[in-house]
N, C-alpha and C positions, 0 to 999 in steps of 0.2 A: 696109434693115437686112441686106443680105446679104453684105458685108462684114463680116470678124469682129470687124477694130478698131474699125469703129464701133458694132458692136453691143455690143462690151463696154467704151467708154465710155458709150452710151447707159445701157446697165444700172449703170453707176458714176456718174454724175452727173445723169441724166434724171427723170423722171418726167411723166407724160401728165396733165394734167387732162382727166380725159372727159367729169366734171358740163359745163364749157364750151365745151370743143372749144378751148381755145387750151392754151397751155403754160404751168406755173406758173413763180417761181424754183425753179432745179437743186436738189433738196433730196438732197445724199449718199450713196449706199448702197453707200460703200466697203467696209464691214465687213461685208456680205453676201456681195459678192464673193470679196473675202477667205478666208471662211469656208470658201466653197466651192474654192477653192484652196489652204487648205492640209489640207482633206479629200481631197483629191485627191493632195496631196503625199504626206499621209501614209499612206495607202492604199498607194504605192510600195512605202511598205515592205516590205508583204505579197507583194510578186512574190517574190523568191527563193525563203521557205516555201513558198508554191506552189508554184513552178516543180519546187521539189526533191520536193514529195509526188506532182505529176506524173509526174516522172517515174521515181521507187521501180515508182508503180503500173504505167505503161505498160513497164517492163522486165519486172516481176514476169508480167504477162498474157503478156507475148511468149514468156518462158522458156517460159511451160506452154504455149504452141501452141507449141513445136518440141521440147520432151521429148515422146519416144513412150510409151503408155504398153499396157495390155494388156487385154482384154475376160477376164472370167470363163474364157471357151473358150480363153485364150490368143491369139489373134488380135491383130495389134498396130492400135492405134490412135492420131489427133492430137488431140488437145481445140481446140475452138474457140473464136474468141477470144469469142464472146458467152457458153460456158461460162468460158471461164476470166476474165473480166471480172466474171461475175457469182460465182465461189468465192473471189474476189481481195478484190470488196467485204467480204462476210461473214466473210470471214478479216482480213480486214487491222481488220472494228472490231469484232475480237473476240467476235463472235455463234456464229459455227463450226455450221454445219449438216453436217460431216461432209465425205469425199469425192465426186469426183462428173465424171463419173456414172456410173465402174466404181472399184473401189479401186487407188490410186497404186501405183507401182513404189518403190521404193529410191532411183532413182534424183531420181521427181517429189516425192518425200517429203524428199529432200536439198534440193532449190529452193525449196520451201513455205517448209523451215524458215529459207533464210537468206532469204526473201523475207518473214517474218513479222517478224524484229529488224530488218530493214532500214525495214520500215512503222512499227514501234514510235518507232523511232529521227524515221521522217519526221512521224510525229503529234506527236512532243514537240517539237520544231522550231518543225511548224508552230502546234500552241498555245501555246507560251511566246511566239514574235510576237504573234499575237492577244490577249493577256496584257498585255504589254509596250504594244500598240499600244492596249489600251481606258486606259491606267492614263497613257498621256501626256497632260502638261496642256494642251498645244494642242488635240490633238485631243478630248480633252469639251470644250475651250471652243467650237472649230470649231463641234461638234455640236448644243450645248448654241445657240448664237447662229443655227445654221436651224432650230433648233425654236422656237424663241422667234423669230425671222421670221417664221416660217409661222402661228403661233399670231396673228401682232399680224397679219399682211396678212388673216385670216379674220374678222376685227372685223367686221360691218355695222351697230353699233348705237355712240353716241356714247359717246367713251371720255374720261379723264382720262389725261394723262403726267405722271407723278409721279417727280420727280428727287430721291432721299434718302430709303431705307425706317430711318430713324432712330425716335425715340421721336416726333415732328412726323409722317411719314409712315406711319407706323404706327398714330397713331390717326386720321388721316384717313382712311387705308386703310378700316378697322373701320368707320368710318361712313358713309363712301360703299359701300361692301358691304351695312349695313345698308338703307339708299336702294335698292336694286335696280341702282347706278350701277357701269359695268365704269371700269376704271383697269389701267395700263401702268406698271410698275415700273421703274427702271433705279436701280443702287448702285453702287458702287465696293467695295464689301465684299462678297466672296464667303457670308463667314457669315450678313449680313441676305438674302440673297437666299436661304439655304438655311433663314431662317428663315422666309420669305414663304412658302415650298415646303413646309413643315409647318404653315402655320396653315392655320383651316379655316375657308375661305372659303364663299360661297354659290355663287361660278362659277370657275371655273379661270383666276388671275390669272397672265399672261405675265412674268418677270421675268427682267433680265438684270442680268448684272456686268460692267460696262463702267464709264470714263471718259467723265461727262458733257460735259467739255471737249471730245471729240474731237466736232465736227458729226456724220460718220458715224452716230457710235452714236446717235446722238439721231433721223438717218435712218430706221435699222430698226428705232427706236420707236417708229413712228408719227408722226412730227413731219407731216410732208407729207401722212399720211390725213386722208382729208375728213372721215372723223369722229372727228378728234380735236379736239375742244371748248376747251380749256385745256393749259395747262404748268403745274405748281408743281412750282420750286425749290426744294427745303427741306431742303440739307443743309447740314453744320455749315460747309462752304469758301464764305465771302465770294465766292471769285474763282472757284472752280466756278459758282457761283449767277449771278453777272454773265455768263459763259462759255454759258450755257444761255439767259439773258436776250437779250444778244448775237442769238445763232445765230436763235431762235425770230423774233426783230423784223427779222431779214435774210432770214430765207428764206420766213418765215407773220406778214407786219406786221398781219394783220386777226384772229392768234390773243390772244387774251388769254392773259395772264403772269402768277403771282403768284409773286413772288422773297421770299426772306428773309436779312437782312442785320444784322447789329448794328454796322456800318462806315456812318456818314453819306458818309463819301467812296464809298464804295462805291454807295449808294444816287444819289447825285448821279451816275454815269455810269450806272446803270442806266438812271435819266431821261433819258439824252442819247438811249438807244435806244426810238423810240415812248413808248409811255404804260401801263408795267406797274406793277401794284399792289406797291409796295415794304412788305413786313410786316419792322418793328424793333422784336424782342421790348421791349428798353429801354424805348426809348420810347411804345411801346403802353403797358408797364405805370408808365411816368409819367404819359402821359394819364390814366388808370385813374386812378390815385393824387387826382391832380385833379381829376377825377370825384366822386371819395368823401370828397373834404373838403369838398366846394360841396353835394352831394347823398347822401348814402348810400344813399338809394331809389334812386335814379337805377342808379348804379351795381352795386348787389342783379340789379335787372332785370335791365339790360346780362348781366352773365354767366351770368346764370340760361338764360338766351336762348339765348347765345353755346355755352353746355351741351350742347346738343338735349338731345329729345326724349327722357325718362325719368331728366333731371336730376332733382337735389334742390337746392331751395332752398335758398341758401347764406344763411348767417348776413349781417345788416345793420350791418356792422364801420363804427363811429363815427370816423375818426381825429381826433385835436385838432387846431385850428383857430388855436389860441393859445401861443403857448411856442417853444420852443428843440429843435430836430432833433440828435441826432449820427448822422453817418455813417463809418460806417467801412469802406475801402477807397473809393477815388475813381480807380476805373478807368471804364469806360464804363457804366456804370448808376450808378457814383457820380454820376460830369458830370450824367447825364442826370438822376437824381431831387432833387442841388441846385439844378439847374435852375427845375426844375418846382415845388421848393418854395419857393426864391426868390421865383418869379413868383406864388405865393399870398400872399406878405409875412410868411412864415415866417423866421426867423433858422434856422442853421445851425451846425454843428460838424463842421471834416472831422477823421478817425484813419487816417493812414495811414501806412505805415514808412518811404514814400518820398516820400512829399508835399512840396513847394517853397511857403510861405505866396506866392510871388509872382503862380503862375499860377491862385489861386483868389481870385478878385474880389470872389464874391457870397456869400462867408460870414465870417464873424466872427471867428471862431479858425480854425488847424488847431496841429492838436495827430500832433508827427510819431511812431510809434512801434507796438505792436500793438495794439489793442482789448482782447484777453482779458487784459490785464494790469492789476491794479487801480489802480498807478498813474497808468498812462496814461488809463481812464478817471476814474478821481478828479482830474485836469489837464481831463478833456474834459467835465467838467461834469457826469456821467451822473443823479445823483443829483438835478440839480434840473430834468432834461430833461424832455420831454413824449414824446418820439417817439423810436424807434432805429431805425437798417437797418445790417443786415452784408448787404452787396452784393460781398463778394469772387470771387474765381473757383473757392474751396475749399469743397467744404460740411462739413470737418473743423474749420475755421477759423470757418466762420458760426455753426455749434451751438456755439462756446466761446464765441465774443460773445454771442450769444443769452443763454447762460446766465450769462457773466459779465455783462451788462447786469443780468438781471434779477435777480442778489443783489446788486446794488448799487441797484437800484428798480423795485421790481414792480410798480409802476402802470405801466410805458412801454407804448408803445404801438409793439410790433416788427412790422417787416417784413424779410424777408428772401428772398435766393437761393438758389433750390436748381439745382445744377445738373443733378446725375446721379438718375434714373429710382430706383435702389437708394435713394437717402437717407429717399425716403417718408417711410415710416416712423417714421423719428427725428426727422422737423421735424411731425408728425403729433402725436408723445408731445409735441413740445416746443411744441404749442399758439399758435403764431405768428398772430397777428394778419391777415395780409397776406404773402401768399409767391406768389412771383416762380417761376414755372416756365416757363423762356423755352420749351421747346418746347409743351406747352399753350395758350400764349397765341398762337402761330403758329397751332397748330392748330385751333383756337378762331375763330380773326378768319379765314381760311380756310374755313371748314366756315361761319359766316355770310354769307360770300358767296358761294359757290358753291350750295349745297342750296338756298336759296331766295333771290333777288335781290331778292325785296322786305323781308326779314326784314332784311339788310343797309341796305334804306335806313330801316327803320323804328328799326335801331339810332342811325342817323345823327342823327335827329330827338330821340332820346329825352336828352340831355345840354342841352337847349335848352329843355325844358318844365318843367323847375324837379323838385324833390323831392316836392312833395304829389301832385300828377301820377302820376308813376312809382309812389307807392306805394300808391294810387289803382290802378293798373293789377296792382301784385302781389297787391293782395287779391281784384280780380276773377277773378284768375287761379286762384288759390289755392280759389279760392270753387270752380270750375268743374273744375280740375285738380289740386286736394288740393294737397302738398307735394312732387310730383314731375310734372316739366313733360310733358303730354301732345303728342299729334303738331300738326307745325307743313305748314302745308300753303296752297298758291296756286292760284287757278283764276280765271280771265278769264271774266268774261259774254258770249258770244258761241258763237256756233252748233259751236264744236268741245268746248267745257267745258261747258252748259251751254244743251243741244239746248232744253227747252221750256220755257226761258223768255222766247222771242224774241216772243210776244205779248203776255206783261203788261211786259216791259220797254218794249217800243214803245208801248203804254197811256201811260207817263208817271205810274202810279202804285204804282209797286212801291219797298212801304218793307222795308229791313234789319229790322224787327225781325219780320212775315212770314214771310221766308224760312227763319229762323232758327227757326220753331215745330214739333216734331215731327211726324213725316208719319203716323203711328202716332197720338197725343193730340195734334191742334193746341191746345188750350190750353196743354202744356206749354210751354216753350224748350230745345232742344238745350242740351248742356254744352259750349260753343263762344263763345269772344270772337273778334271779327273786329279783330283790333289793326290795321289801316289798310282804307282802298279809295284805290287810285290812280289818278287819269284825267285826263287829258290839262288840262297848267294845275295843278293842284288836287292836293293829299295829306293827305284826312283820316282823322287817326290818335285810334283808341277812338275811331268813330261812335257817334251814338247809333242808338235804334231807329227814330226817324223819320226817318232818313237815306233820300232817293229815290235809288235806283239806275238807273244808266244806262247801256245795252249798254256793252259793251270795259271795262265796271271791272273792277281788277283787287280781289280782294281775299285780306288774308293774315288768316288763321284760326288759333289756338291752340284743341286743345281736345282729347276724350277720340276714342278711335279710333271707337265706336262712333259720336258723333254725326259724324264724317268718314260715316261710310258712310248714315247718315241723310241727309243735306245733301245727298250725290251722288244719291240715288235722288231726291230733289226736283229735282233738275237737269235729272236725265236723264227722267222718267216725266212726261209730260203730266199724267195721273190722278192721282197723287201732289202734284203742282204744285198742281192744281183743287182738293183736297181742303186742301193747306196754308193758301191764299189763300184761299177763297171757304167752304169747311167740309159741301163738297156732295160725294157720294162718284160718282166719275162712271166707268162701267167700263172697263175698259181693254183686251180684250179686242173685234175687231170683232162676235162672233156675242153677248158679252152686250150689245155696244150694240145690237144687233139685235133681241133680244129686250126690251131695258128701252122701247124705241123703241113693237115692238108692246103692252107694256102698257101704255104709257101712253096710246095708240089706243084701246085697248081700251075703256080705262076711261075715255075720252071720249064 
C-alpha cells in the first residue's frame, strides 16, 4: 500500500474481512472519500484569510522592532520581537494591557494605531470566510457524512440499516430502541434526519441524508460491517427500495433483506435478486381481510401480536361473509381487495371515475363516476350492500365516501385507506370498521419478524388452526396479560439460556408445566403462556403442561415482565431449579452447603 494510487482505490473500493482472512465483495466507500476531499477542498478556502491575517500580524511585529523608542531616562531603545509579538497579540484582540515595556514615542504610537485598523480590517476578513465557510452546504454535508462514518465504523455490537426514516421507519425505529437493539439510518430527506436528531432515543442513533440508490452511501452505512444483521427498505420509492435490494444481494448475498413495495412488478425483480422478504402493504392487508372473514379470532390475535409488547387488544371486527361489496377507487388496493374478495365467493361493485367495464373480469357491475355522489352510489347499489372500502389515494376523498356510504346505509360494513399519518384522527371520529394504514402494516409484519423469529413463525401457523383455536389462545392470554399485551420473549434450552437445567433435562423428565411454577410459591403458576416450543422436526404451538422438554427447545413465551424475571432465575439458579422441581430448599451458597452438611452429621 505504499503507492498512493493504490492506496486510494484500496480505500474507494476495498474492504478486508479480517473475521476470515480472505477478502469479501468490494463494498463502496466512495462517499467517504469524497467527503474528505471536498473538506479538503473547501478548507482552501480559508488560505487567503489566513495568509492576509498573517501577514497584518508579521508586518505589524517587525514595524515595532525597528521603530526606536525611549526608556524613562531617555536612553534610546528596540523592542524585541518576542515583546512585540506578544503587545501585537493582546492588542490586535482587543484585550490591551497597556504599553510595554517603557511607554511609546509618537512616533511607535503612529504604527500601533494604523497597525490596530489594519488587524481590525484582517479579523473581519478572516471571520466572515469562516462564516461563509461553516454556512456552505457541501461542507456540513462533507462534515456531517465523517461524523456519521466515524459514528457507524465504531459499532461493535449488531446493528439494523434502516433505508426510509418515514412514518414505517420511524416506528420501527421506536421499537427496536425500545428492544435495546442499535439501527443505522440513512433518508433522502434532510428534515427526517433532523428529525431522527431530536427525538430521544436510548443511544445515539447515526443518521445520514443521502441517496440510497447510490451503492457508496449504503457503503458508509454499514452495509459491508460485520455486524450489520439486516437491511430494511422502507421508503415510499418502489425503485429506491429495489436499488437497495439490488446492492445488498450483490455485495452481502448472505445479509438478509426486508424491502417494501406496493408494485407486483416490482416485487417480481426484487425476487430475481437472492431471497429477500418482499412486504406489500396491499396485499398484506388483503390477506388480513381474508383472515377475518374465515376467522375473526384468528385475525384479533395476528395483530394483537403483530402490536408488541403493551398493545391493547383490538376489537374482534366480524365482516360479512354474504352479500354484495362496493368498491370505490380501483387502483392498486382496489385490484388487490376484489381480488381477494372474489376468491371468498363474494360478488363485487367497482366506483371509479376512470374505470373501463372491460378490464374488470371478476365483478359484476362497475358503475363509472365518483363515490361521494348520491347518485352514483344509488346506480352502485350501496343501500342494499353488505360491505364498503374507499381505497383511494386521497384521505379527503375516502372520509366523503365513508360518510356518503354511511347516510345511504349504516349497517355497512367500511373499510378504508388512510394514507397520511395527520388524517388519524378524523378516520378515528369516523369509526371505520377496518382501516388500511399501509405504513403500519409494513411496520407491523417487520417488527414480527425481526424482534423475535419464532413469534414470526408462530404467526405463520395461526390462520391454519381454525377460529375456536385463536380465540382459545386470546383468552389465555387475556387471563394472564389483562387487556394490554405483556412482553414477548425467546430462550433455547441449552447451556448458554438456561445454565441448570442441563441435569433434569437429560433426566428425560422435565414437564412444561414445572418449569412454569414460581420459584418464590411453587404451588402457584407464573403469569406466562409459552405460545410454541420448536425443535428439530416438530412445532408445538399452546403446549400443554405435560409437555416433556428436551435440551435445544426453543420456546416463545408471552407474559408479565415480572414472571420473565421469575422464569430466568429458574434457568439460571441451580437452587432455584431444585426448589421448583423437587419443593426442597437446597442452599445455594458453598459455606451454607457446608454447614447444612454438618447438621445434618450432627444430627446423625
Amino acid at each position: 500500500m505504499g503507492n498512493p494510487l493504490l492506496s486510494f482505490w484500496w480505500r474507494l473500493f476495498g474492504q478486508e474481512e479480517r473475521a476470515t482472512g480472505r477478502l469479501r465483495r468490494p463494498v463502496p466507500q466512495a462517499s467517504a472519500v469524497q467527503a474528505e476531499a471536498t473538506i479538503f477542498l473547501i478548507l482552501r478556502r480559508m488560505r487567503a484569510p489566513l495568509i492576509v491575517l498573517i501577514t497584518i500580524f508579521a508586518v505589524s511585529v517587525l514595524g515595532l522592532t525597528l521603530i526606536p523608542g525611549r526608556t524613562p531616562q531617555g536612553l534610546p531603545y528596540r523592542m524585541g520581537f518576542f515583546d512585540a509579538f506578544y503587545f501585537m497579540s493582546y492588542t490586535a484582540s482587543t484585550i490591551g494591557y497597556g504599553e510595554l515595556p517603557y511607554t511609546f514615542t509618537a512616533a511607535q504610537r503612529l504604527w500601533v494605531t494604523v497597525t490596530i485598523y489594519l488587524t481590525v480590517i484582517g479579523w473581519a476578513y478572516a471571520i466572515g470566510s469562516l462564516l461563509a465557510l461553516l454556512q456552505d452546504r457541501g461542507f456540513r454535508q462533507a462534515l456531517a457524512l465523517q461524523h456519521f462514518t466515524r459514528k457507524v465504523s465504531r459499532l461493535r455490537e449488531p446493528f439494523l440499516l434502516i433505508v426510509g426514516y418515514g412514518r414505517t421507519g420511524e416506528l420501527l425505529s421506536r421499537a427496536f430502541d425500545d428492544m435495546g437493539r442499535r439501527f443505522v439510518v440513512i433518508d433522502v430527506e434532510s428534515e427526517r434526519i433532523d428529525a431522527l436528531d431530536l427525538a430521544s432515543y436510548h443511544t445515539d442513533v447515526p443518521g445520514l441524508v443521502a441517496d440510497a440508490r447510490d451503492p457508496s452511501h449504503l457503503g458508509v452505512a454499514g452495509i459491508g460491517n460485520p455486524h450489520c444483521e439486516a437491511v430494511l427498505a422502507l421508503t415510499s420509492d418502489d425503485e429506491a427500495n429495489l436499488a437497495v435490494t439490488m446492492t445488498a444481494a450483490l455485495l452481502r448475498p448472505e445479509l438478509p433483506v426486508i424491502a417494501r413495495t406496493v408494485s407486483p412488478a416490482i416485487a417480481e425483480r426484487m425476487h430475481a435478486f437472492g431471497t429477500p422478504t418482499v412486504v406489500n402493504p396491499f396485499d398484506r392487508f388483503g390477506d388480513h381481510l381474508r383472515i377475518a372473514l374465515r376467522a375473526p379470532a384468528s385475525f384479533q390475535l395476528m395483530m394483537w401480536l403483530e402490536s408488541g409488547p403493551g398493545a391493547e387488544l383490538p376489537p374482534r371486527s366480524s365482516p360479512p361473509r354474504r352479500g354484495r361489496w362496493v368498491v370505490c377507487g380501483y387502483g392498486r388496493l382496489g385490484r388487490e381487495l376484489i381480488e381477494d374478495l372474489h376468491a371468498e365467493g363474494l360478488e363485487c361493485t367497482v366506483v371509479d371515475p376512470a374505470v373501463e367495464p372491460s378490464p374488470v373480469e371478476e365483478v359484476t357491475t362497475v358503475v363509472a363516476g365518483r363515490g361521494y355522489e348520491p347518485t352514483v352510489l344509488e346506480q352502485a347499489g350501496v343501500a342494499d350492500a353488505v360491505g364498503f372500502v374507499a381505497a383511494t389515494d386521497n384521505d379527503t376523498t375516502n372520509l366523503s365516501l365513508i360518510a356518503a356510504a354511511r347516510r345511504a346505509n349504516p349497517s355497512l360494513f367500511v373499510t378504508a385507506r388512510q394514507n397520511r399519518p395527520s388524517s388519524g384522527p378524523l378516520f378515528a371520529v369516523m369509526d371505520v370498521d377496518s382501516l388500511l394504514v399501509p405504513a403500519e402494516v409494513v411496520a407491523h409484519e417487520v417488527y414480527a419478524q425481526l424482534s423475535t423469529p419464532l413469534l414470526w413463525r408462530f404467526l405463520q401457523e395461526v390462520p391454519g388452526r381454525g377460529n375456536s383455536w385463536a380465540a382459545d389462545v386470546v383468552d389465555r392470554l387475556t387471563e394472564v396479560c389483562g387487556r394490554h399485551l405483556g412482553t414477548l420473549w425467546k430462550f433455547r434450552l441449552n447451556r448458554t439460556d438456561a445454565p441448570a437445567l442441563g441435569g433434569w433435562l437429560a433426566a428425560g423428565d422435565a414437564r412444561l408445566g414445572e418449569l412454569l411454577r414460581d420459584p418464590d410459591v411453587r404451588e402457584e403458576r407464573l403469569e406466562a403462556v409459552v405460545l410454541m416450543i420448536l425443535r428439530p422436526g416438530e412445532c408445538l404451538l399452546m403446549p400443554d403442561d405435560d409437555v416433556v422438554l428436551a435440551p435445544d427447545d426453543e420456546l416463545l413465551v408471552a407474559g408479565r415482565p415480572s414472571a420473565r424475571r421469575s422464569l430466568d432465575t429458574t434457568l439460571w439458579v441451580d437452587a432455584v431449579r431444585e426448589y421448583v422441581v423437587t419443593g426442597q430448599h437446597v442452599p445455594e451458597s458453598w459455606i451454607w452447603r457446608q454447614m447444612s452438611r454438618a447438621t445434618r452429621n450432627g444430627g446423625e
